[in-house]
C-alpha positions as CSV (number, residue, x, y, z in Angstrom):
1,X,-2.9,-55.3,-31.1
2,X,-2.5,-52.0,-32.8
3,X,-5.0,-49.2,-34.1
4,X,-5.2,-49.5,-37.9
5,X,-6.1,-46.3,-39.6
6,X,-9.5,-46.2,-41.1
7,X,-10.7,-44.4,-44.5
8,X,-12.3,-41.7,-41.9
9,X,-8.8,-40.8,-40.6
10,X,-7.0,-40.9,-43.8
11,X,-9.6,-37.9,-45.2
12,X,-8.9,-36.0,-41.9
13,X,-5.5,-35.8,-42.8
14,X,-6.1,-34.2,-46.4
15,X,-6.4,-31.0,-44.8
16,X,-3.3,-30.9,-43.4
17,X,-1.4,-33.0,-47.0
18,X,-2.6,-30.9,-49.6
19,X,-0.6,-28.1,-49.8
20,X,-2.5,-25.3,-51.2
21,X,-0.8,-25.5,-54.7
22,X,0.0,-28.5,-56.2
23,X,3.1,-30.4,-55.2
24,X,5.8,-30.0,-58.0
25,X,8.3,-32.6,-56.7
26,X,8.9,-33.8,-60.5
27,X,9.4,-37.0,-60.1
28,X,6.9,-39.3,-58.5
29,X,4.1,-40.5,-59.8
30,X,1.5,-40.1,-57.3
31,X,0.1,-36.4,-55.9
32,X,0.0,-35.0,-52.1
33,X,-3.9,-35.6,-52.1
34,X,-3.5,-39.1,-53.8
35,X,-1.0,-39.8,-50.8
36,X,-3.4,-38.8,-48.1
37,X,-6.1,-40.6,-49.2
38,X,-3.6,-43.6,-49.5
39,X,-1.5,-42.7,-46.0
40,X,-3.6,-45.4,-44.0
41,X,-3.6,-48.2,-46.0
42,X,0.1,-48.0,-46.5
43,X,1.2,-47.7,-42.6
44,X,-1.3,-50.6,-42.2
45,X,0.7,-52.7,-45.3
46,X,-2.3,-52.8,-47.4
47,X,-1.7,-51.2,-50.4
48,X,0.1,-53.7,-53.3
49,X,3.7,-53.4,-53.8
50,X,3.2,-50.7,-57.3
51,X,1.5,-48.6,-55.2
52,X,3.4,-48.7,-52.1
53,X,6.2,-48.1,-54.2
54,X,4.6,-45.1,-56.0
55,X,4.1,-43.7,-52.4
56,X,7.3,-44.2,-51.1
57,X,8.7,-42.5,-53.5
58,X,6.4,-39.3,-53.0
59,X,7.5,-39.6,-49.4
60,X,11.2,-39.1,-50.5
61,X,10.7,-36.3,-52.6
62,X,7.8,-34.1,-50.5
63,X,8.6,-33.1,-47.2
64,X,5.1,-32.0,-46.4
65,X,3.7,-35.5,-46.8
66,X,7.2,-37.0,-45.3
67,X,6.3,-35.0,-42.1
68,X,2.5,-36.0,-41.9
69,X,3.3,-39.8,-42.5
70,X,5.8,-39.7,-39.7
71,X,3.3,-38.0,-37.2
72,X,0.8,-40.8,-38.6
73,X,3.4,-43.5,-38.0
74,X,4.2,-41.9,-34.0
75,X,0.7,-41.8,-33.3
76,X,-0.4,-44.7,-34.5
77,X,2.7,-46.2,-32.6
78,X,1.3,-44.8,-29.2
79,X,-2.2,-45.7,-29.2
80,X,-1.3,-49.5,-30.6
């Protein structure tokens, strides 16, 4: 069975998300720091579809966040 992230994990990550000025990708519709807090519930397919949507598309455009849900995805991959 694998390790789900919990709310705990997803707030450890905002340090290393939220870039220290804002993300200006343009065209998403949901922020770094709204994606971190998010990041755990959508590797664990928990977060509706609108939402899951919105963050995939953040994902696409910011390569900050792209690279931290990857290294989220790997470890979670390991340990599960």
């Amino acid at each position: 069975m694998r390790e789900t992230c919990s709310k705990t994990e997803s707030q450890r990550l905002l340090p290393l998300i939220s870039p220290p000025q804002p993300c200006n990708t343009g065209r998403e519709a949901m922020d770094c720091k709204t994606v971190a807090h998010n990041l755990c519930a959508f590797l664990d397919g928990q977060l509706n579809p609108a939402e899951a949507r919105a963050l995939n598309g953040h994902l696409r455009a910011c390569w900050m966040c792209r690279a931290v849900a990857e290294l989220a995805r790997r470890t979670l991959a390991q340990i599960g």
